[in-house]
C-alpha positions, 0 to 999 in steps of 0.5 A, a space after each residue: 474647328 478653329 484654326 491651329 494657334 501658333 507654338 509661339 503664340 503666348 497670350 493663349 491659355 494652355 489647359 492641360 487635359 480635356 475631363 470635367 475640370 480641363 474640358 469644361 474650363 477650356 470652354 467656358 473660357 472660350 465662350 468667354 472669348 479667351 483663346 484657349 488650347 487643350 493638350 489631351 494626352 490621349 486620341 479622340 473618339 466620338 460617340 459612334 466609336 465607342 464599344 459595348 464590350 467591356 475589355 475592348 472598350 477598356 483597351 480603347 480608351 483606359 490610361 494604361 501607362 505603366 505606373 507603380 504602387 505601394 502601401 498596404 491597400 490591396 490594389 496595390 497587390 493585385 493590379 500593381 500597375 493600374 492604381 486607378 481605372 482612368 480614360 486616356 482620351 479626349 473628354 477623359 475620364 468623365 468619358 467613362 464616368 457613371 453619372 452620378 452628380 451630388 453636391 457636398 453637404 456643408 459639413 464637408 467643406 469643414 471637415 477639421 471643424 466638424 471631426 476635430 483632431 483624427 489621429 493619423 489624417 490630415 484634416 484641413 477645411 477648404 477655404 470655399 464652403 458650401 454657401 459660396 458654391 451653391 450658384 456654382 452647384 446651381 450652373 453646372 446642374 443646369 449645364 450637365 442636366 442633373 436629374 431631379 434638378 430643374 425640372 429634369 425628372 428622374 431617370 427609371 429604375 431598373 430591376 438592380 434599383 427595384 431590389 435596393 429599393 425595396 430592401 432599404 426601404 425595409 431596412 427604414 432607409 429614406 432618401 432612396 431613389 434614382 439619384 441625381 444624374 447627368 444622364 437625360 431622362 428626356 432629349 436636352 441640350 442637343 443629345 436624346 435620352 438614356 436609352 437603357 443600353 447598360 454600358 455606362 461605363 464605356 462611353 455612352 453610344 447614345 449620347 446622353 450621358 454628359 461629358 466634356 467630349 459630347 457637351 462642353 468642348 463642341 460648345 467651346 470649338 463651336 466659338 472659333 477660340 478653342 483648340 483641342 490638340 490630342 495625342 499630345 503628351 505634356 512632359 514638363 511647365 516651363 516658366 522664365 526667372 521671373 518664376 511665371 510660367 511661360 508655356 509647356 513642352 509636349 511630345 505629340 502623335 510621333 513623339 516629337 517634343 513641341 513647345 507651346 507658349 502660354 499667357 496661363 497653364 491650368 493643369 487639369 491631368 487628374 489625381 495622379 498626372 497632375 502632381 507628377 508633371 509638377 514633379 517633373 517640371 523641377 527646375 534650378 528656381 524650383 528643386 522640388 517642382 512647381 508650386 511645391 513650396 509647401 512639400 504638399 504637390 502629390 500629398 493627401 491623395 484620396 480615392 474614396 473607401 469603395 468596396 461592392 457588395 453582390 447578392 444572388 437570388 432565387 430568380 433573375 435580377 439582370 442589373 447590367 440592364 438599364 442605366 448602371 448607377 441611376 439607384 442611391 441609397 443617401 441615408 448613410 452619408 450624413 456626419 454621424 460618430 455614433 456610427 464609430 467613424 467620422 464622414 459618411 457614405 453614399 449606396 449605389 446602385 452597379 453592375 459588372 459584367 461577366 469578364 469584369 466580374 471575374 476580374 474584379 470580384 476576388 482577384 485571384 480567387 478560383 474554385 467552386 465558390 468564385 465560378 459558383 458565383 458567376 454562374 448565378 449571375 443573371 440572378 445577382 444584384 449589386 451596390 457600390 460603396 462611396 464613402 469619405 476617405 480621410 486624407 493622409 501625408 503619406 498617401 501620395 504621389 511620387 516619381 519612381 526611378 522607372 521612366 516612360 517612353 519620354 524619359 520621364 519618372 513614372 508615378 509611384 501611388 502611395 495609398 494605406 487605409 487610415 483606420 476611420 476608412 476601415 471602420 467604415 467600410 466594414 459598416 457599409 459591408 454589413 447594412 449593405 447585406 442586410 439591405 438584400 437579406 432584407 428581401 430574400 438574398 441567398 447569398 452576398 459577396 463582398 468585393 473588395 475595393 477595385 482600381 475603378 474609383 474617384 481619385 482626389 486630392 495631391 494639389 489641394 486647396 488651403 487657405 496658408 500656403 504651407 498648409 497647401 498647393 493652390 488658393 480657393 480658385 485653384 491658383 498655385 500659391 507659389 506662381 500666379 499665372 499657374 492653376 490647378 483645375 481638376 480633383 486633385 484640388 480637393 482638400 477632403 473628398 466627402 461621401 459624394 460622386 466628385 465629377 459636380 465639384 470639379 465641374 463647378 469649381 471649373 464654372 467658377 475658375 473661369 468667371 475668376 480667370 477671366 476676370 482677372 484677365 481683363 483688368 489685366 492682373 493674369 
């Protein structure tokens, strides 16, 4: 581990938050020989203290900080408090993700080109495109290594696969298969193979699925130049009257307020926290916080249209056997408005398990037909819908009048479906069954979208300041040494898993500091 860089210490980079974004620019840039210090709000665990229990394993590493919700989606009734299901750890939520790694397709990044005027969306094409990103696509599947890229074969599909399989395939759908993957099919880059263990979602015990915690941070450490500081909460970006940031105030393990000086601030806290330490960061010079000057920080969040759909069988299925998203149906995510809406949908393959079946299926539901289902389990099969969510001005992150344990306003998350999301959601719900009818479903329950999801958007990209938060690297419009590196620079989410974007334009972020770092511009 390098030695700890001074609090004063103001030629370091300061990354706030260690996921796919913070984590894999803090490195990269180390291994660049930029000294770099993490702030990662959460603890730090590693592979060998992760749990193979769903409720134990949330309790360990879920952001459970209180936050507040609003608008008419109904996670908002029925987890109020738990708008989005986040890690609050080192690696963060890329900890806890599933592995699944899509690259956009190109009429994603030009969705106001493609779809036009939507009444009621906020459609905005994304000053990068597909083009640009491909060498960036290309590193990041190499770094993470992404089945079915260079020459990584294909992870095996379990029997939840080999029932959607067979019934897409029925149904005349094409490109189904195991998906692409950051999960090793064979030992790579120093960590085994999947081990078919089934608890994806809780941390990987294996080390095979890659996160920021297993892969990139260890590389970056490994360089003498990175710090990574957990428990270590940042409060407010501070910046000097010339208008450049000049460091962050954090509260560290026993809540004393710490300030680190800094050369550049990349603010890489998720969807929800990035937006809202900008908010609180407001100041004299700047009222409505940093990088505001559009009124866009904390706008356009997106969180994807999900929904799941569960079948029961005659016989067993056992889908919480083997790797929990290693199956994708591809075939429903093109641009198609025959359909009766604009964006499309990925189909993959997911399982609960039996506590979180309960909780997620039909929040608060009871009776014969709710137990009726988790009776059956062991014979059920399920799929997760992804589709395109369409952003909207009013969806978004706000500070309540509640504070946290800082003294700090809480986030309030803001989310109403636009009706294109509705739309599709409905036919996802409807192909879905017919997929499992298809091959003998006795029964399928559609379940409603659950706080577990990608949370997108709030500090988007633009190309007109006005239209935006930050540039086409992730700079703030408004403060040059100020950087946004997570999803929340997303200007539109498309269909696809979104943690192969993020990484990618983390790769390119860096490239791009760096530059600008050593001809002296940053």
């Amino acid at each position: 581990m390098p030695a700890p860089y001074d609090h004063n210490d103001s030629s370091v980079v300061v990354v706030v938050g260690s996921g796919a974004g913070g984590g894999t620019l803090g490195a990269e840039l180390a291994m660049k020989g930029i000294d770099v210090v993490i702030l990662e709000a959460g603890s730090r665990h590693e592979t060998w203290d992760f749990i193979n229990d769903e409720w134990d394993s949330f309790n360990q590493l879920a952001w459970k900080d209180k936050r507040m919700t609003s608008g008419d989606w109904r996670v908002s009734k029925d987890f109020p408090n738990l708008p989005a299901w986040i890690v609050k750890a080192v690696g963060g939520s890329s900890v806890h993700w599933a592995g699944a790694s899509l690259r956009f397709q190109e009429h994603e990044f030009k969705t106001r080109t493609h779809y036009g005027e939507l009444e009621g969306a906020n459609l905005l094409d994304w000053p990068i495109d597909l083009a640009e990103m491909e060498p960036w696509y290309a590193k990041a599947e190499d770094r993470m290594g992404v089945t079915r890229t260079n020459g990584i074969p294909g992870l095996p599909g379990n029997n939840n696969f080999k029932v959607l399989e067979a019934g897409a395939k029925k149904l005349g759908y094409k490109e189904v298969h195991t998906g692409n993957m950051a999960i090793n099919s064979e030992p790579r880059d120093d960590r085994a193979s999947c081990m078919q263990i089934g608890f994806c979602f809780q941390g990987c015990k294996s080390g095979a699925k890659w996160s920021t915690l297993v892969s990139e941070i260890p590389k970056g450490e490994a360089t003498g130049r990175l710090e990574v500081r957990p428990d270590s909460h940042v409060m407010r970006i501070e910046h000097d009257a010339s208008g450049k940031v000049t460091g962050v105030v954090y509260a560290d393990k026993e809540g004393r307020e710490q300030r680190q000086k800094a050369r550049i601030v990349a603010v890489a806290g998720n969807s929800i926290e990035s937006p809202r330490l900008l908010l609180n960061s407001h100041s004299s010079m700047f009222p409505d916080g940093l990088a505001n000057s559009s009124g866009q920080v904390g706008r356009n969040y997106m969180r994807h249209t999900t929904g799941s759909v569960y079948a029961v069988f005659e016989k067993p299925v056992h889908m919480y056997r083997g790797t929990t998203m290693a199956g994708i149906v591809r075939d429903e995510a093109r641009h198609d408005p025959s359909r009766g809406f604009v964006g499309g949908y990925e189909l993959e393959t997911v399982s609960l398990g039996i506590p979180f079946m309960a909780a997620f299926m039909d929040p608060g539901a009871w009776g014969s037909e709710f137990s009726g289902a988790l009776d059956q389990y062991r014979n059920m099969a399920g799929l997760w819908i992804v589709g395109e969510d369409m952003p909207r001005a009013e969806n978004r992150i706000t500070l309540a009048e509640e504070t946290d344990a800082y003294g700090l306003p809480i986030p309030n998350v803001h989310f109403s479906d636009h009706a294109n999301d509705v739309a599709m959601r409905e036919h996802a719900y409807r192909q879905s069954e017919a997929i499992y009818e298809a091959v003998g479903a006795i029964r399928t329950i559609r379940t409603p979208p659950y706080p577990s999801t990608h949370n997108l958007g709030t500090n988007r990209m633009s190309e007109k300041p006005e239209d935006g938060v930050v540039n086409r690297y992730g700079q703030s419009h408004d403060i040059p040494n100020l950087f946004v590196s997570d999803g929340s620079q997303f200007t539109t989410g498309a269909a696809e898993n979104p943690t192969l974007t993020i990484v990618s334009l983390a790769l390119r972020q860096a490239d791009h500091i760096a530059g600008r770092m050593g001809r002296g511009e940053l």
